[in-house]
VOLUMRO-197903 format. One line per 2 residues: number of its first residue (from 1); for each residue x negated, y negated, z negated of C-alpha. Coordinates in steps of 0.5 Angstrom, whole numbers, plus 500, padded with zeros to 3 digits. Layout:
N
NUM> X Y Z ~ ...
//
This chain:
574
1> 469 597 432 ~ 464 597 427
3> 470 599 421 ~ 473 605 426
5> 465 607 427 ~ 464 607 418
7> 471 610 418 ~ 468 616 421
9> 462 617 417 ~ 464 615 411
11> 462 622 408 ~ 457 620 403
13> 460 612 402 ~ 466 615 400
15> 465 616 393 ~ 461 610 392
17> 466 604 394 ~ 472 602 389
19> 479 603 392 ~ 481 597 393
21> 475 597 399 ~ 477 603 402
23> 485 600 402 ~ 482 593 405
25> 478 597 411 ~ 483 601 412
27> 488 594 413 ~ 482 591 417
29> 482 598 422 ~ 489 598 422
31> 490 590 425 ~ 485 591 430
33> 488 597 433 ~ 494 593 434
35> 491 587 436 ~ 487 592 442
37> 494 596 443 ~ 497 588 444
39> 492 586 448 ~ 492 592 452
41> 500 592 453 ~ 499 585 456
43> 494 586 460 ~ 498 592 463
45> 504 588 464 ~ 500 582 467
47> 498 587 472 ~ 504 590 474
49> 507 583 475 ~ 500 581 480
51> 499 575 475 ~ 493 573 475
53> 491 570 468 ~ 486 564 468
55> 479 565 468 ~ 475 561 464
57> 470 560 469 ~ 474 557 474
59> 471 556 482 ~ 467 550 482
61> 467 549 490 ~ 473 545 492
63> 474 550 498 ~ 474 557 493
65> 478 552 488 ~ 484 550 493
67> 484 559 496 ~ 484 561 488
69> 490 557 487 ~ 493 559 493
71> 493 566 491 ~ 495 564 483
73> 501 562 486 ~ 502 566 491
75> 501 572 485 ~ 507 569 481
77> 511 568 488 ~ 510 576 489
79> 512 578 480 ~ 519 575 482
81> 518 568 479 ~ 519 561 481
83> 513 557 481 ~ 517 552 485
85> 524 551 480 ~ 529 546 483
87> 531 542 477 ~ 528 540 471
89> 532 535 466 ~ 528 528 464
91> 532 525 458 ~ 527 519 457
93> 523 516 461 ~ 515 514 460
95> 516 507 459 ~ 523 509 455
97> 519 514 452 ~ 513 509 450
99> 517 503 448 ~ 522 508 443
101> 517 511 439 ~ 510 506 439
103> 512 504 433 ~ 512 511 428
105> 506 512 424 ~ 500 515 425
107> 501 523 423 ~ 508 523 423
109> 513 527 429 ~ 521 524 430
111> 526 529 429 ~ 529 527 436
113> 528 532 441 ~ 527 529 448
115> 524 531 454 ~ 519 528 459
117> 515 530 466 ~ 508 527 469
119> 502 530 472 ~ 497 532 467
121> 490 528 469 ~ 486 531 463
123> 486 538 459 ~ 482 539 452
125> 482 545 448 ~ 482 545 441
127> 481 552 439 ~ 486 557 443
129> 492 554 439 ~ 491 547 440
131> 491 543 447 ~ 491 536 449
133> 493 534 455 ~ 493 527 459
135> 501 525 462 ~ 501 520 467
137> 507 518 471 ~ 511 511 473
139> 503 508 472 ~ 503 510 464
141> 500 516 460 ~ 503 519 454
143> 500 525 451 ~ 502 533 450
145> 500 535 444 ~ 500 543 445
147> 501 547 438 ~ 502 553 438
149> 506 553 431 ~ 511 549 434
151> 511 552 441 ~ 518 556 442
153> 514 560 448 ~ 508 564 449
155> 503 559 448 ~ 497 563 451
157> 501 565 458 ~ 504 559 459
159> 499 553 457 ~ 494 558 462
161> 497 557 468 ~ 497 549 467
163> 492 546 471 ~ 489 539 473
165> 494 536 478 ~ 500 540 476
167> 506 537 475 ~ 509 538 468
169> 516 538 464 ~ 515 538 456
171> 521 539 451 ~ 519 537 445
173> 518 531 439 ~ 516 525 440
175> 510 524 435 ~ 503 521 433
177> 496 524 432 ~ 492 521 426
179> 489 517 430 ~ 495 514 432
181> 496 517 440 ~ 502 517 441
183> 504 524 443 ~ 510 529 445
185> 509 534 441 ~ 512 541 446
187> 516 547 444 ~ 517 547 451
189> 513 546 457 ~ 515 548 464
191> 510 547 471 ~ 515 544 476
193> 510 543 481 ~ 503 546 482
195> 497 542 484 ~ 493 547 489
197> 488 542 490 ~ 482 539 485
199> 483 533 483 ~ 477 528 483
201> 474 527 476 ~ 477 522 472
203> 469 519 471 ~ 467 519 478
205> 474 517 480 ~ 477 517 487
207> 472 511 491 ~ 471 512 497
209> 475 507 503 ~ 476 511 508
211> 479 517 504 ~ 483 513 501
213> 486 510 506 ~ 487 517 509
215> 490 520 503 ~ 493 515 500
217> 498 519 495 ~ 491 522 492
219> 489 514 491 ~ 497 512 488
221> 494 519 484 ~ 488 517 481
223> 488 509 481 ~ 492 505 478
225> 489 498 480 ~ 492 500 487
227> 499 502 485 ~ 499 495 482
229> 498 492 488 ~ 503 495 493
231> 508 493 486 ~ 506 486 487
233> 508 487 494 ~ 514 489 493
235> 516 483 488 ~ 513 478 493
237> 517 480 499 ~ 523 479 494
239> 521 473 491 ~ 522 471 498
241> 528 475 500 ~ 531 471 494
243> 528 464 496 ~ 532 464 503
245> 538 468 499 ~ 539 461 495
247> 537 457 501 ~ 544 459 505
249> 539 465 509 ~ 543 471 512
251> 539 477 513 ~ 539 480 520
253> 536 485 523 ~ 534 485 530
255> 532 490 536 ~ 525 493 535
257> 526 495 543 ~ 526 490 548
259> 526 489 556 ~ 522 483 556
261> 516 482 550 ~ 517 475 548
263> 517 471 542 ~ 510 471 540
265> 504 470 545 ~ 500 478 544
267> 499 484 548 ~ 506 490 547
269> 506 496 545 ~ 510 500 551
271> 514 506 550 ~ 519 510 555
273> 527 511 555 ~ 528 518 558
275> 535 516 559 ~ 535 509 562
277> 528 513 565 ~ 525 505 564
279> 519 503 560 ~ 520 498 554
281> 516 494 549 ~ 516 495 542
283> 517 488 539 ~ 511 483 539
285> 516 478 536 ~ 524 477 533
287> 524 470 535 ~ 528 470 541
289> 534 475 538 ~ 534 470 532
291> 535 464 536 ~ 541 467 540
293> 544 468 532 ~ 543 461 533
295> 547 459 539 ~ 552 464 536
297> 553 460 530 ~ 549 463 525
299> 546 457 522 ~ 541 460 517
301> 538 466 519 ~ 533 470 517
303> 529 477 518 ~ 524 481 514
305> 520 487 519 ~ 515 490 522
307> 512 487 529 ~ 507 491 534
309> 501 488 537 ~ 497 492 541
311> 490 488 538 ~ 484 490 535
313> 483 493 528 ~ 480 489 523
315> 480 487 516 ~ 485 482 517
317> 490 485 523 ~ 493 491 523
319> 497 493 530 ~ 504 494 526
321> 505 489 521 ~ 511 486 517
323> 513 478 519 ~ 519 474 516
325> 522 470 521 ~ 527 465 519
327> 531 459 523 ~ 534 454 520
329> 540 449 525 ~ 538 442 524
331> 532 442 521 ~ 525 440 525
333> 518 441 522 ~ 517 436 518
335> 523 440 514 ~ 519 447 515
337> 512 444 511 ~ 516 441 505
339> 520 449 506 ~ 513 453 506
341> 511 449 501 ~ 516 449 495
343> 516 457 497 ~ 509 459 497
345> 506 455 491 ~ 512 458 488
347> 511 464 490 ~ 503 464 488
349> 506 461 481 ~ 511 467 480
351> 506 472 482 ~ 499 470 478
353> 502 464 473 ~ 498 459 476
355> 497 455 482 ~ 490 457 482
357> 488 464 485 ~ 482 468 485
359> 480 471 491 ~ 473 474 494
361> 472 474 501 ~ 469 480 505
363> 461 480 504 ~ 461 475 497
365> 460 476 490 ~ 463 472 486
367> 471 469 488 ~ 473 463 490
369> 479 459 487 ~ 484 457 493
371> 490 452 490 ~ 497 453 492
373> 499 447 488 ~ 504 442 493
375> 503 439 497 ~ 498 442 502
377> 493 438 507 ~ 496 436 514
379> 490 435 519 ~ 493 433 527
381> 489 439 531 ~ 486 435 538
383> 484 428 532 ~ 480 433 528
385> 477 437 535 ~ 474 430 537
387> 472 428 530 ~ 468 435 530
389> 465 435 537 ~ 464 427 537
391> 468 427 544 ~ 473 423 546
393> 478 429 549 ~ 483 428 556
395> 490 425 554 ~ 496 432 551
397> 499 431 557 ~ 493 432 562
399> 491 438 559 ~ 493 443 563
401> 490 441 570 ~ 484 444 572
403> 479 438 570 ~ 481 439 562
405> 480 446 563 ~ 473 446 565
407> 472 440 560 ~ 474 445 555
409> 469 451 558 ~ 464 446 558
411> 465 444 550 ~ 465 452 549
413> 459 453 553 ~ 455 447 549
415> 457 449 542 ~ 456 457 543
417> 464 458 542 ~ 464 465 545
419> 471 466 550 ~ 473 472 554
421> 476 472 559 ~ 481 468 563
423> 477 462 560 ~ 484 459 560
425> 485 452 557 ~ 490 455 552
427> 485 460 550 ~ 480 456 550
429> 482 450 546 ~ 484 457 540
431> 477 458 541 ~ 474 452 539
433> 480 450 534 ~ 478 458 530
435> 472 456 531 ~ 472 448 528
437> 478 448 525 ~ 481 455 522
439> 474 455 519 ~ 474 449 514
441> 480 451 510 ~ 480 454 504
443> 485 451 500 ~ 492 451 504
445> 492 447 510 ~ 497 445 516
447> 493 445 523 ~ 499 440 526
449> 501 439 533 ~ 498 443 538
451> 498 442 545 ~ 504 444 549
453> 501 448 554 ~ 499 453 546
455> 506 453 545 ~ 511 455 550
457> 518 456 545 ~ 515 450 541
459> 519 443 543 ~ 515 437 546
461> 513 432 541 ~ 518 426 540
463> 513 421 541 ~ 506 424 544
465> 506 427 550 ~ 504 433 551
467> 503 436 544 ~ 509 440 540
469> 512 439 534 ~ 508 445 531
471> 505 447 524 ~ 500 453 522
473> 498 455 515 ~ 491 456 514
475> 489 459 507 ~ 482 461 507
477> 480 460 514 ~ 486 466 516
479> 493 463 518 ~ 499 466 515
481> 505 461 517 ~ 507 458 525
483> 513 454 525 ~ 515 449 530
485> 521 445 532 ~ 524 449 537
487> 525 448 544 ~ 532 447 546
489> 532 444 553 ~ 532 450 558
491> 531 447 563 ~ 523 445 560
493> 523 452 556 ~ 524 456 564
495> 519 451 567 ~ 514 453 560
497> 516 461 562 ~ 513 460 569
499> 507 458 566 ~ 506 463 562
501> 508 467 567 ~ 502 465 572
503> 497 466 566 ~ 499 472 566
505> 499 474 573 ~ 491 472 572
507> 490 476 568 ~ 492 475 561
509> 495 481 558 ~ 498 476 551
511> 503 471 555 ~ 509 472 555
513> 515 473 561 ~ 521 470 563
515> 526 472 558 ~ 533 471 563
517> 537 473 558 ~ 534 468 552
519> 534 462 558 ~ 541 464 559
521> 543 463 552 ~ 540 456 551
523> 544 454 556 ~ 551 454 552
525> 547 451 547 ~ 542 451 541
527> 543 445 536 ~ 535 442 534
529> 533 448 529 ~ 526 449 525
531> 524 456 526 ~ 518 459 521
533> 513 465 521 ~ 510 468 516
535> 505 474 516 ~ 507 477 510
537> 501 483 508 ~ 496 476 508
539> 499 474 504 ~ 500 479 499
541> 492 479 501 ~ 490 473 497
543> 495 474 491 ~ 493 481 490
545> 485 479 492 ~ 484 484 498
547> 479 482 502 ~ 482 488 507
549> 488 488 510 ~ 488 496 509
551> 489 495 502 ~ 496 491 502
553> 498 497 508 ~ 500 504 505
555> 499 508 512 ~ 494 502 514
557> 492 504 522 ~ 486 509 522
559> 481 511 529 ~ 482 519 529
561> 477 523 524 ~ 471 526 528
563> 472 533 530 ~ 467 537 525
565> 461 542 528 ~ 463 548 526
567> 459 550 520 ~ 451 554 522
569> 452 559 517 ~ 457 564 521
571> 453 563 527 ~ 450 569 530
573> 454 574 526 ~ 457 580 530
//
């Protein structure tokens, strides 16, 4: 403006400049003119299309930011674009990409021309021809290098309209910065997917548990120590997947939907068939339908899945949860222990490369160090009670009368062992254990032979009466294995059912029922078999360090958020 202005008023200049000047100011004027006229013709365009072009000062209010982009969108949308394209071609992937070309040299471009995508974590502008972004994806990150020499499209329109969170396609050559990032350098940038969101910064981050937990997409975004995580999981249930493939297993799958729950002492989930118009529960346990695979001949049998529990929520249970069952003919406990063993302490090794594992637990500072290394400690269940209590208890096989039952609640009562009720022997013989036992075992350590009246599909002890032939695994305090020699006599597996079935009737909504069908199968014959339990997401737990079982979990169960007031502002208002 300042050369139009002296254009107009240069009256009495004119004679004193050379004409090289005037030739220059005229060359100026002209530039700008056609700058204005270029700019202006934009603009116009630009508003006829209802694009909205980005605004240096973007909303800072999370809730201005999402309406914004909304109508950014929305704008593109009605100018007859896609903001939504259905196919983007990815000719290399991130890891692909870093392992092809982290070795060019600082300051160098490849004359390959690929094509990557991601979501941009990070923008940074050098002056309106140069912009950095942060590409993440596959829990990697590359850089784009934005130059708008190289660029093959109109490099302010399109580099205006990326945002943090977008998901971005670039077509370019792979290059290296001077400072050696490794950087595809676009002549082609394309937004596949637009983030109507802002993203938490990268310094801040994304913290806060109970978000998270609620918005585990926005976690697998932000933090990588948590997408890790749910890869280790994935890796342990196939190390185990494999451990029992090359024992001679057959993977199986079993009904999640039963007329009777058995095959685990908790309370069912119950849901309703509309059809059959009956009530059914939704699986506490496979255990029953894996056996009846035994009767049929299917030897080796395992199965990986969800079970539901209608418990309590807390760090270490959650009410569906994934198992793995397996049941093995001609084995017994003594065969499980040495199986658990050599598949857990390998499992452990394979995972963390040491038999040595950190783990915090909930409210401590510094880890402990559990040792997966074979053998585990064997400790025998009521010998290790009396130690403890300094008593001498009732002999296995009285344990069910009412006389041992009332010295078990008096144990309680003594040593401020909290049961709630029934006050049943089993329940409170599992109180005194948790509390006595369970407690002491930090390293891994199975609890053996329980007594029967604790385990209805257990077998009898072949040399104590009144005990079972059963085995739990405890790693820091938590149990994550229950294995047993199974009972096959239907005769004595009936007569454990009618137990159990008078518990229930006093009110004890976790044990089970007669399941007729699976009694009618042990009649044609189950040959002596070892069945093994393993709760899965704790042990992800201690080989991934969570203290918490929603960390292993990716839609962990969670209490319905709080109903928020309305907000003060816009009461009174006509």
């Amino acid at each position: 403006h300042y050369f139009i202005q002296s254009n107009l008023s240069m009256s009495s200049n004119d004679q004193k400049l050379s004409k090289n000047e005037l030739k220059r100011r005229a060359k100026l004027e002209q530039k700008a003119k056609e700058k204005a006229e270029k700019e202006a013709s934009r603009a116009a365009e630009d508003n006829k299309k209802g694009v909205q072009k980005k605004k240096l000062e973007e909303p800072l209010d999370p809730g201005k930011y999402h309406e914004y982009r909304c109508n950014t969108v929305l704008g593109y949308k009605e100018a007859g674009e896609s903001p939504y394209p259905h196919k983007f071609h990815v000719s290399i992937s991130l890891t692909e990409f870093i392992e092809k070309y982290k070795d060019l040299e600082d300051g160098t471009h490849s004359d390959d021309i690929v094509s990557v995508a991601g979501r941009v974590h990070s923008i940074r502008e050098s002056g309106a021809k140069l912009r950095f972004y942060d590409l993440r994806g596959e829990g990697l990150k590359i850089q784009v290098m934005a130059n708008a020499s190289f660029s093959t499209q109109n490099f302010e329109e399109i580099h205006s309209r990326v945002h943090r969170g977008d998901i971005i396609g670039c077509k370019g050559s792979p290059g290296k910065t001077k400072k050696g990032e490794l950087s595809i350098i676009p002549k082609e940038v394309e937004i596949l997917t637009p983030c109507l969101h802002m993203l938490p910064t990268l310094h801040y981050g994304f913290k806060d548990k109970e978000s998270r937990y609620r918005q585990r997409y926005l976690d697998l975004i932000m933090n990588e120590d948590v997408r890790q995580k749910f890869y280790t999981r994935s890796k342990i249930i196939n190390y185990i997947r494999r451990f029992l493939d090359n024992l001679g297993f057959l993977e199986v799958e079993t009904p999640m939907m039963n007329m009777v729950a058995g095959g685990a002492t908790a309370k069912p989930f119950v849901t309703h068939h509309n059809d059959l118009n009956m009530d059914l529960f939704m699986r506490v346990a496979p255990e029953l339908y894996l056996k009846m695979l035994v009767v049929g001949g299917l030897d080796r049998v395992y199965e990986i899945g969800r079970n539901f529990r209608n418990e309590g929520i807390d760090m270490t249970h959650n009410p569906e949860f994934t198992s793995m069952e397996f049941y093995m003919a001609y084995a017994d406990y003594n065969d499980l222990m040495e199986i658990s063993e050599n598949m857990i302490s390998g499992l452990a090794k394979a995972i963390t490369g040491s038999y040595q594992v950190q783990f915090t637990p909930i409210g401590e500072e510094e880890p402990i160090t559990i040792d997966f290394t074979p053998p585990f400690k064997r400790i025998k269940m009521i010998p290790t009670l009396e130690e403890a209590l300094k008593v001498k208890f009732p002999p296995a096989s009285e344990l069910q009368s009412e006389s041992s039952r009332q010295f078990l609640d008096d144990l309680c009562v003594k040593n401020n062992i909290d049961c709630t009720a029934p006050r049943t022997s089993a329940r409170l013989l599992d109180k005194l254990v948790g509390d006595l036992i369970e407690v002491t075992c930090q390293n891994p350590t199975f609890i053996t032979e329980h007594p029967q009246l604790m385990c209805p599909l257990a077998k009898y002890h072949r040399t104590t009466p009144g005990l079972t032939e059963r085995f739990e695994l405890f790693v820091a305090t938590k149990e994550i294995c229950n294995a047993y020699t199974e009972l096959n006599d239907p005769f004595v597996q009936r007569a454990q059912f009618e137990k159990q079935a008078l518990d229930k009737a006093a009110g004890d909504d976790e044990a089970q029922l007669i399941d007729e069908n699976f009694c009618t199968s042990l009649e044609f014959g189950l040959p002596p078999t070892g069945g093994f339990g393993l709760g899965v997401d704790r042990l992800v737990m201690f080989l991934t360090n969570s203290y918490n079982i929603k960390e292993v979990l990716l839609f962990p169960a969670m209490k319905p958020e709080e109903t928020k007031a309305e907000d003060g502002e816009d009461e009174g208002k006509s």
